[in-house]
C-alpha positions in Angstrom: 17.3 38.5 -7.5 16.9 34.8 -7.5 14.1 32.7 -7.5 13.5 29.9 -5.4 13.4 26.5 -7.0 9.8 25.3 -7.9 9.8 22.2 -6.5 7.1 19.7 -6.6 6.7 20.2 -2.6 5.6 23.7 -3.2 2.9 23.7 -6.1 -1.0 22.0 -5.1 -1.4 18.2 -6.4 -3.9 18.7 -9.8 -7.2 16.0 -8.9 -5.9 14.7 -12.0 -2.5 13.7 -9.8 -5.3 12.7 -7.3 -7.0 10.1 -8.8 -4.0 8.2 -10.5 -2.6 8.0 -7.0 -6.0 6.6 -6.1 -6.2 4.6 -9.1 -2.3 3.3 -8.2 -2.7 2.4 -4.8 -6.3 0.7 -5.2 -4.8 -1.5 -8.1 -1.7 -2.1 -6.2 -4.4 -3.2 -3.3 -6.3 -5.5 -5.9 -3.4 -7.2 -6.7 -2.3 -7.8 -3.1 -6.1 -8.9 -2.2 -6.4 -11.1 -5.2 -2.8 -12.6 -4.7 -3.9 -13.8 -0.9 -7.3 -14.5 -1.6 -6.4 -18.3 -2.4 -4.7 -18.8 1.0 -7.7 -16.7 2.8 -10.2 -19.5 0.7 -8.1 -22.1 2.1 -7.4 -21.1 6.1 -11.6 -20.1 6.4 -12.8 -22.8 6.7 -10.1 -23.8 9.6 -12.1 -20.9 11.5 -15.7 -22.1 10.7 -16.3 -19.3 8.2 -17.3 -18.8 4.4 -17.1 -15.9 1.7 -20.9 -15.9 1.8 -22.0 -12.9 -0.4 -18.5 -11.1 -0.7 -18.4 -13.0 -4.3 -18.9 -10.4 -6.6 -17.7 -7.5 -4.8 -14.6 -8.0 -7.3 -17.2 -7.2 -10.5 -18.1 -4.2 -8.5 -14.2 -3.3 -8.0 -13.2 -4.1 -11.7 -15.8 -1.9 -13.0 -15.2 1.2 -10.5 -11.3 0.7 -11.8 -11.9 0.8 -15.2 -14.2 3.8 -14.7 -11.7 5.7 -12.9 -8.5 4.3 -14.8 -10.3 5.8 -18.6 -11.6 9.3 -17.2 -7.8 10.0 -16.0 -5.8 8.5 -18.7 -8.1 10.3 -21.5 -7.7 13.7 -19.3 -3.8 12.8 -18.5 -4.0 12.2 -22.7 -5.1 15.8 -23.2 -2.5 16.9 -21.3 0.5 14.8 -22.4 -0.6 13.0 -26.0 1.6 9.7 -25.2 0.1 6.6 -25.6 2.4 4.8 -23.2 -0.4 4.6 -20.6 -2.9 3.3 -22.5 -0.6 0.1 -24.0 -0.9 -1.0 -20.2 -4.4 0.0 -19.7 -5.8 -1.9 -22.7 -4.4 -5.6 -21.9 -5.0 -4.7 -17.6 -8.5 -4.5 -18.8 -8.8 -7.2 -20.7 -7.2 -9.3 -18.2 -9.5 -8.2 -15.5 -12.7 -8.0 -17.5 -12.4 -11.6 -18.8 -11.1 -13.4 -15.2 -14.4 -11.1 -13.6 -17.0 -11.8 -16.3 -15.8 -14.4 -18.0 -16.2 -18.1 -17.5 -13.3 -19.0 -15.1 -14.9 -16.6 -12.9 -14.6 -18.7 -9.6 -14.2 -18.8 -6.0 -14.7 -22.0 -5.2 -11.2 -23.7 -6.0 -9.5 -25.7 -8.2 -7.5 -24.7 -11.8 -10.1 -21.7 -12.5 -9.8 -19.9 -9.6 -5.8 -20.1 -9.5 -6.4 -18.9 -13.0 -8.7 -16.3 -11.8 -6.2 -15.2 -9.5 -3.2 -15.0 -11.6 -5.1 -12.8 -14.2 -6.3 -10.6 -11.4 -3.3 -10.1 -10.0 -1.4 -9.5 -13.4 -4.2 -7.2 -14.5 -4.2 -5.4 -10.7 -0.1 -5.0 -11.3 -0.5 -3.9 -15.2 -3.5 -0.9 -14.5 -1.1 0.1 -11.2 1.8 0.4 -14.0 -0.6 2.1 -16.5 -1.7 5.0 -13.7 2.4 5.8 -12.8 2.8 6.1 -16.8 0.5 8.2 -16.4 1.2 10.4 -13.5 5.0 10.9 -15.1 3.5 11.4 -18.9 1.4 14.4 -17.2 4.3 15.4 -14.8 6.8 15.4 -17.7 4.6 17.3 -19.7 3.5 19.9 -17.2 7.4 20.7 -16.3 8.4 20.8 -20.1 5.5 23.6 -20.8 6.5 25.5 -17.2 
């Protein structure tokens, strides 16, 4: 008797699985935030508001994703052993950790805080990249062992 397929329907998504989808779609949200954030800095004002304290909630973010992004690459690692992931994870870092704590670190306008954005939103779109590498390395690997 036959069995029926295994598809990936029918077995339980790991928390491994889990948190690189978390890990995709908050980075895929970064990127979106930090891409309009210029035009939401511009059309405020127009509405007699400011950013006030939101400022730093980014820092907050950018250390949460990096957090997040080396527990399951080094655990998706164990599983797979490819080191595709981690060549986008390494320069999404950097990118992010110097445009959060580094000296163009700006909100209000001008060169630094396009700069700000465009290495936010390249770092956003490069740890998104680096968690789907991921979540196919381990998927790969799990259905070549099966």
């Amino acid at each position: 008797m036959r069995q029926p397929p295994d598809d990936d329907m029918s077995r339980p998504i790991s928390r491994l699985q889990q948190a690189d989808r978390m890990g995709f779609a908050a980075s895929m949200l970064c990127a979106i935030h930090c891409a309009a954030m210029p035009l939401l800095l511009a059309i405020l004002p127009t509405f007699g508001l400011g950013i006030g304290g939101w400022v730093d909630i980014d820092q907050a973010v950018v250390v949460f994703a990096t957090l997040l992004a080396g527990m399951t690459l080094t655990i998706g690692w164990r599983r797979h052993r490819g080191y595709r992931a981690w060549g986008l994870l390494l320069p999404a870092l950097s990118l992010l950790w110097f445009a959060t704590f580094g000296p163009i670190h700006s909100h209000d306008g001008g060169w630094e805080a396009w700069l700000h954005a465009g290495m936010m939103i390249a770092g956003g779109l490069l740890l998104a990249a680096a968690h789907l590498t991921n979540m196919r390395l381990t998927h790969l690997s799990a259905t070549e062992s099966a």
